[in-house]
LOLUMGU-697190 format. One record per residue: residue in three letters; residue number from 1; x, y, z of N, C-alpha, C, O in turn. Coordinates in nm, 4 decimals, decimal comma. Layout:
LOLUMGU-697190
ATOM  aa   i    neast   nnorth      nup   caeast  canorth     caup    ceast   cnorth      cup    oeast   onorth      oup
ATOM ALA NUM        X        Y        Z        X        Y        Z        X        Y        Z        X        Y        Z
...
//
This chain:
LOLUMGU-697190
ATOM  aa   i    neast   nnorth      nup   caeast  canorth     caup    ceast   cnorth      cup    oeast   onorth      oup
ATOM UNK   1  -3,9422  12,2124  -6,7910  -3,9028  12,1019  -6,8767  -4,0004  11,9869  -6,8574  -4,0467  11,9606  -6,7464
ATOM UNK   2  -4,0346  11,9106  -6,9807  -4,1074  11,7953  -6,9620  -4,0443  11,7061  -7,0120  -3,9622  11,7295  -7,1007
ATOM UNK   3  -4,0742  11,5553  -6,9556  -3,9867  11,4408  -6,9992  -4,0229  11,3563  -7,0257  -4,1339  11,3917  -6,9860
ATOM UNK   4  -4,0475  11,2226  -7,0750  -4,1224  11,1240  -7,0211  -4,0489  11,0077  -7,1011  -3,9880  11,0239  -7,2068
ATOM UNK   5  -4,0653  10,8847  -7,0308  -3,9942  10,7884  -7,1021  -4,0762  10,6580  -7,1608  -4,1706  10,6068  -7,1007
ATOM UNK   6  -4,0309  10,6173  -7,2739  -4,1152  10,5303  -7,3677  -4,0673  10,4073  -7,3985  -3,9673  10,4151  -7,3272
ATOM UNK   7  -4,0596  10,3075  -7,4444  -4,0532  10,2107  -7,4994  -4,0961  10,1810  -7,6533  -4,2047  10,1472  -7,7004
ATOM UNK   8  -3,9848  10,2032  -7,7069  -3,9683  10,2276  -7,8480  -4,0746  10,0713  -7,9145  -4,0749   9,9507  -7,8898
ATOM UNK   9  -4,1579  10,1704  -8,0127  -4,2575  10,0177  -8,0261  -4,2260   9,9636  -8,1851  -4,2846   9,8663  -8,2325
ATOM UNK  10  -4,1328  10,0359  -8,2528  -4,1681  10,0231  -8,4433  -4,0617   9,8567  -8,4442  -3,9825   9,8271  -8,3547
ATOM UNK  11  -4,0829   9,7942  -8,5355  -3,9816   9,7021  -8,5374  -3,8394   9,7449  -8,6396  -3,7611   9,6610  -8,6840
ATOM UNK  12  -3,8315   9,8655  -8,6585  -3,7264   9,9350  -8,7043  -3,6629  10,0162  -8,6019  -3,5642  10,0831  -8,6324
ATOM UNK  13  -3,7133  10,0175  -8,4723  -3,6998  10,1386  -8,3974  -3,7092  10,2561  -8,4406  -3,8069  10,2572  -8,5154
ATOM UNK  14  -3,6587  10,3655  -8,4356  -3,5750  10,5123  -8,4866  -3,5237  10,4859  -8,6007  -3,4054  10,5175  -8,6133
ATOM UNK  15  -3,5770  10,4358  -8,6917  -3,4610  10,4313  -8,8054  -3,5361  10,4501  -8,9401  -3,6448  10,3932  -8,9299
ATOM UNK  16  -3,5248  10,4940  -9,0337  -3,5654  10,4699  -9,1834  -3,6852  10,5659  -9,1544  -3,6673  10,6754  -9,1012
ATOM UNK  17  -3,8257  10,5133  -9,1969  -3,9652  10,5823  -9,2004  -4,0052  10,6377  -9,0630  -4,0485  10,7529  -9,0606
ATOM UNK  18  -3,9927  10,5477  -8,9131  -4,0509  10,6275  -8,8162  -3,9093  10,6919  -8,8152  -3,8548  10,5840  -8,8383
ATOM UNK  19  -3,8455  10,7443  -8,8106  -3,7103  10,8334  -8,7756  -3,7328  10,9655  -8,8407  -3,7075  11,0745  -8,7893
ATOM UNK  20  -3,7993  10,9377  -8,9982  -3,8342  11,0672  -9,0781  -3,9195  11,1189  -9,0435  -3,9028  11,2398  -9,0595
ATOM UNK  21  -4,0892  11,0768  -8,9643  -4,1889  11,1115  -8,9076  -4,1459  11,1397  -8,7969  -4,1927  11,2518  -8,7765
ATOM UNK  22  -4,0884  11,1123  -8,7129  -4,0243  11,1373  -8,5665  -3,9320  11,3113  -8,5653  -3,9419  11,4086  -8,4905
ATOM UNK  23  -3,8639  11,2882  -8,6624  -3,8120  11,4474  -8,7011  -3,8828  11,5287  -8,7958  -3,8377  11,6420  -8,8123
ATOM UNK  24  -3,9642  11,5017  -8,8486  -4,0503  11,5891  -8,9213  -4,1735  11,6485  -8,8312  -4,2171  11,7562  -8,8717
ATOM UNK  25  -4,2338  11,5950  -8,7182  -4,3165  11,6155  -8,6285  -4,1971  11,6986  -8,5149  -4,2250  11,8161  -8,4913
ATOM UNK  26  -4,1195  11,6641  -8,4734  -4,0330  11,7350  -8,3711  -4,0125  11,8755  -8,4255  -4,0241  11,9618  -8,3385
ATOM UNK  27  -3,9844  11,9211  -8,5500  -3,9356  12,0388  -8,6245  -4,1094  12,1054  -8,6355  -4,1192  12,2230  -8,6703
ATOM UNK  28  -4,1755  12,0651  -8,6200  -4,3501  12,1602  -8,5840  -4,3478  12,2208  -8,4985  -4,4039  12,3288  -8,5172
ATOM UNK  29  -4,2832  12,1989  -8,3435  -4,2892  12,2728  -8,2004  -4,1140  12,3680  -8,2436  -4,0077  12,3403  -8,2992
ATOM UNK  30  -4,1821  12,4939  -8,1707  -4,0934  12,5788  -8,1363  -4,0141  12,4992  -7,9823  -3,9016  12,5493  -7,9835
ATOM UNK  31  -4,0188  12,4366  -7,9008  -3,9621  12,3495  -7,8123  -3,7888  12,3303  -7,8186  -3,7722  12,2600  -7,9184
ATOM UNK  32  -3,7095  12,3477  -7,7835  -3,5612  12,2728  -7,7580  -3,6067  12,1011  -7,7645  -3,6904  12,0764  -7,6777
ATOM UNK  33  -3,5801  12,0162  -7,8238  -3,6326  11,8790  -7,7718  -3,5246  11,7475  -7,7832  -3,4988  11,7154  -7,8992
ATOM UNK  34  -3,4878  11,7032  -7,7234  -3,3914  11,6067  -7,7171  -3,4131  11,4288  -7,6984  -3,5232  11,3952  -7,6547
ATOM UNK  35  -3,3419  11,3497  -7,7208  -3,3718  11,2017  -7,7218  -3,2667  11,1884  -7,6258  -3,1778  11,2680  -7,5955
ATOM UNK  36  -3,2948  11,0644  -7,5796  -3,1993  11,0357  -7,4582  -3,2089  10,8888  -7,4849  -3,3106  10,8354  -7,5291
ATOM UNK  37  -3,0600  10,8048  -7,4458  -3,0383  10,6850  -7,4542  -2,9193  10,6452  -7,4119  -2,8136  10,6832  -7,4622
ATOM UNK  38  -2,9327  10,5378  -7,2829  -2,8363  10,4979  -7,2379  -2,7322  10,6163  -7,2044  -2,6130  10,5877  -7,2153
ATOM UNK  39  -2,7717  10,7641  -7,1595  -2,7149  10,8117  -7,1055  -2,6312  10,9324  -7,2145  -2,5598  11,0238  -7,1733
ATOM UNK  40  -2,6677  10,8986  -7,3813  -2,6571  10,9655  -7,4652  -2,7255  11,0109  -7,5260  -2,7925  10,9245  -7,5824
ATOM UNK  41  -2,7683  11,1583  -7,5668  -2,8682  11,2294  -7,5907  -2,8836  11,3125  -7,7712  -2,7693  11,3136  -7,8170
ATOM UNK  42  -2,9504  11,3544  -7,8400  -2,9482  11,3646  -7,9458  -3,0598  11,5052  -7,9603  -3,1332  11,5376  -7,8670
ATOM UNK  43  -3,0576  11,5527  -8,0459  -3,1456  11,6403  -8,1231  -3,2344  11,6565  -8,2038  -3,2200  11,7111  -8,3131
ATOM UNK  44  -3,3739  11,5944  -8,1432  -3,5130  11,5155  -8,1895  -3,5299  11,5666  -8,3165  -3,5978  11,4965  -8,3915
ATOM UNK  45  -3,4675  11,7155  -8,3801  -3,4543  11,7925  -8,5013  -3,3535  11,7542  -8,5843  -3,3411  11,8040  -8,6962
ATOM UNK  46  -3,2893  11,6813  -8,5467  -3,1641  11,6181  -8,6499  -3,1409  11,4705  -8,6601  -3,1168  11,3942  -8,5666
ATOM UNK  47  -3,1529  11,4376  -8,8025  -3,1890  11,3184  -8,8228  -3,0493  11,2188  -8,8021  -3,0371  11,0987  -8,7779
ATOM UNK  48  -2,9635  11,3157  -8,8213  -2,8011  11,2448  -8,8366  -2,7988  11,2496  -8,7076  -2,8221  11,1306  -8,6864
ATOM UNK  49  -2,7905  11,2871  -8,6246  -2,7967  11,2880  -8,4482  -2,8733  11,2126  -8,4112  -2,8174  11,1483  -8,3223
ATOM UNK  50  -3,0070  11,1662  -8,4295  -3,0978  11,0857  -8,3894  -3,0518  10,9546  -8,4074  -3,0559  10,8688  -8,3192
ATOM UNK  51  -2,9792  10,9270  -8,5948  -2,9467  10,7993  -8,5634  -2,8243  10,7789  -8,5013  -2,8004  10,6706  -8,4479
ATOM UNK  52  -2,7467  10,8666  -8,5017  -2,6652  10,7829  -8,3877  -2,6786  10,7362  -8,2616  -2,5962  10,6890  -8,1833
ATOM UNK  53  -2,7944  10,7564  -8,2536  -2,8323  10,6907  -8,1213  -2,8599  10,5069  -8,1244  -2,8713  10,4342  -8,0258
ATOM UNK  54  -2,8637  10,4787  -8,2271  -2,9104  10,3705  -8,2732  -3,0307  10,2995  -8,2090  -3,0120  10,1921  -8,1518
ATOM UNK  55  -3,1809  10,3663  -8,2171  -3,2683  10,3095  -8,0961  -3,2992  10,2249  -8,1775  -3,3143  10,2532  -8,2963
ATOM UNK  56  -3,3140  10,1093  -8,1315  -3,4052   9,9511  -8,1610  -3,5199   9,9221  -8,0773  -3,5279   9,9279  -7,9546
ATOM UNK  57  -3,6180   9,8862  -8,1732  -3,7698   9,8309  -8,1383  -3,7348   9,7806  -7,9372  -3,6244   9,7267  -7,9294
ATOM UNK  58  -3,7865   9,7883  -7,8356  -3,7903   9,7620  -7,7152  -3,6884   9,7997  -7,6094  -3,6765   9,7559  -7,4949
ATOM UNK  59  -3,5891   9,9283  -7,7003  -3,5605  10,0020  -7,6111  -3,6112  10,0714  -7,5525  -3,7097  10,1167  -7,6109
ATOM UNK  60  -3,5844  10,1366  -7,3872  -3,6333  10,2406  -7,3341  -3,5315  10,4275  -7,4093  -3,4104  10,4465  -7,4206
ATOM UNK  61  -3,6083  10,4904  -7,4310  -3,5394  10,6302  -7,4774  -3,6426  10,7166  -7,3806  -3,7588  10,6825  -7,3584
ATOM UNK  62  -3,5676  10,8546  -7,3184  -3,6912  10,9261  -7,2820  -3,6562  11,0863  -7,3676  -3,5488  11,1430  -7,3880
ATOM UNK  63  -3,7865  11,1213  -7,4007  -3,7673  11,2455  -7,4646  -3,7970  11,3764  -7,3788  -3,8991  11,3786  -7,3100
ATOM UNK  64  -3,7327  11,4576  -7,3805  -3,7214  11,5960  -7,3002  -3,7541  11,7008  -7,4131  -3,6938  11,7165  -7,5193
ATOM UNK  65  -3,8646  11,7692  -7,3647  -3,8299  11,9278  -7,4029  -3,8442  12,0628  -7,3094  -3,8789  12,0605  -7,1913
ATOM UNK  66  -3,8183  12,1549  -7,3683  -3,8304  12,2717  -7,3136  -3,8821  12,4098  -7,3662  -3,7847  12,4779  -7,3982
ATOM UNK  67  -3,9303  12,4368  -7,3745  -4,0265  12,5511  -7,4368  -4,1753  12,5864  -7,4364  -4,2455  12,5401  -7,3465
ATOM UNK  68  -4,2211  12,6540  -7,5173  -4,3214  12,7043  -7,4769  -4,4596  12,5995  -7,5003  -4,5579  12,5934  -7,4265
ATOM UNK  69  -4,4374  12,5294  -7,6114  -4,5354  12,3657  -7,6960  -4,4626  12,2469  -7,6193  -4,4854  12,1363  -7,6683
ATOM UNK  70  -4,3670  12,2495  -7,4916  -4,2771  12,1426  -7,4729  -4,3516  11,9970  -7,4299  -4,2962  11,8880  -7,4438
ATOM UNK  71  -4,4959  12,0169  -7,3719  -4,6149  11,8938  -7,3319  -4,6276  11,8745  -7,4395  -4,5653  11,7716  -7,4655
ATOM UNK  72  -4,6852  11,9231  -7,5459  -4,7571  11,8860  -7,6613  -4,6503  11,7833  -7,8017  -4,6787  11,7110  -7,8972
ATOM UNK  73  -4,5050  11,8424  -7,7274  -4,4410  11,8305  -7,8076  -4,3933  11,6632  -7,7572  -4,4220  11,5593  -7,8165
ATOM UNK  74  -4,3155  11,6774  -7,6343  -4,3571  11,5680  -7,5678  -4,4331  11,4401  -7,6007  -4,3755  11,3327  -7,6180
ATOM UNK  75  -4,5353  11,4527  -7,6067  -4,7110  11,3562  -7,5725  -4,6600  11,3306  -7,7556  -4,5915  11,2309  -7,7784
ATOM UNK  76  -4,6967  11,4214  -7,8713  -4,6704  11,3852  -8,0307  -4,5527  11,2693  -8,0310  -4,5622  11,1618  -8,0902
ATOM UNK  77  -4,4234  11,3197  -7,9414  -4,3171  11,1829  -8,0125  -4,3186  11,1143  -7,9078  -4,2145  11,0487  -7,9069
ATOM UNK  78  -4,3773  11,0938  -7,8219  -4,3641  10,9424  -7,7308  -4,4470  10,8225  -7,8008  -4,4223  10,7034  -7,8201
ATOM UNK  79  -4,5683  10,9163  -7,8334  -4,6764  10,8454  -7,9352  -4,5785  10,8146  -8,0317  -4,4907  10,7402  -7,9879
ATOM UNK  80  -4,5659  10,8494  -8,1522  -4,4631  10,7997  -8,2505  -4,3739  10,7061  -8,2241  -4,3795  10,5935  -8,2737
ATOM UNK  81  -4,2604  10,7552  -8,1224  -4,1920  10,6448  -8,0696  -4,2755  10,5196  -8,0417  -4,2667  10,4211  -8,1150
ATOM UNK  82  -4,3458  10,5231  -7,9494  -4,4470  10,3958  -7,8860  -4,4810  10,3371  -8,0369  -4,4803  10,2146  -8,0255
ATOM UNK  83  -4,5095  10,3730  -8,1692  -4,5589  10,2654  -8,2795  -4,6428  10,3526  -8,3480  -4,6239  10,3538  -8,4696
ATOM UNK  84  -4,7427  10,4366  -8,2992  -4,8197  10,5559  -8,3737  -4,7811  10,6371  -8,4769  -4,7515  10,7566  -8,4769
ATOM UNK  85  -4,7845  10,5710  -8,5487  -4,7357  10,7054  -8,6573  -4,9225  10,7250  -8,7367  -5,0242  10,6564  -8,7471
ATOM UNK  86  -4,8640  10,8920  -8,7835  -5,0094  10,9873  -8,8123  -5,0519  10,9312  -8,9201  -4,9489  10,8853  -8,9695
ATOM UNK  87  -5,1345  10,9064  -8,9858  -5,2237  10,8990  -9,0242  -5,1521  10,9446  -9,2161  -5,1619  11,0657  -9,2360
ATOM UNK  88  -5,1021  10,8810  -9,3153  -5,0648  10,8747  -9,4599  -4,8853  10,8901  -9,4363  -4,8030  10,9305  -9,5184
ATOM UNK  89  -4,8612  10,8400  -9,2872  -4,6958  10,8358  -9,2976  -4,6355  10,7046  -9,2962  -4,5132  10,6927  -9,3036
//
């Protein structure tokens, strides 16, 4: 399993446009991958699960996966989270 924890950088947090890039990039890795917050966790593949997490711009969230892409998968949404979004999103 890999984990790592971020500091949500968008001033929307998780919500609206980075939330759709955030699960549209998570659903690329074959990975299990999960969001974590305040001790409640979500399904980086489901957008209705994600927002209930309600992350806001300068929260801490850490993302976990597990599988075989689980670094790569990892390293893609911490970036995103952190403010990075790819390149025509």
């Amino acid at each position: 399993m890999v984990e790592r924890e971020v500091v949500v950088g968008h001033e929307e947090g998780i919500h609206a446009r980075p939330a759709a890039v955030f699960v549209k990039t998570a659903k690329q890795f074959a990975s299990e991958i999960e969001v974590e917050k305040d001790g409640k966790t979500a399904n980086a593949k489901s957008p209705l699960k994600l927002m209930t997490l309600a992350v806001k711009k300068d929260d801490r969230v850490k993302i976990r996966a597990e599988g075989p892409d689980a670094r790569a998968a990892v390293e893609a949404l911490a970036a995103i989270a952190a403010g990075e979004l790819p390149e025509g999103e």
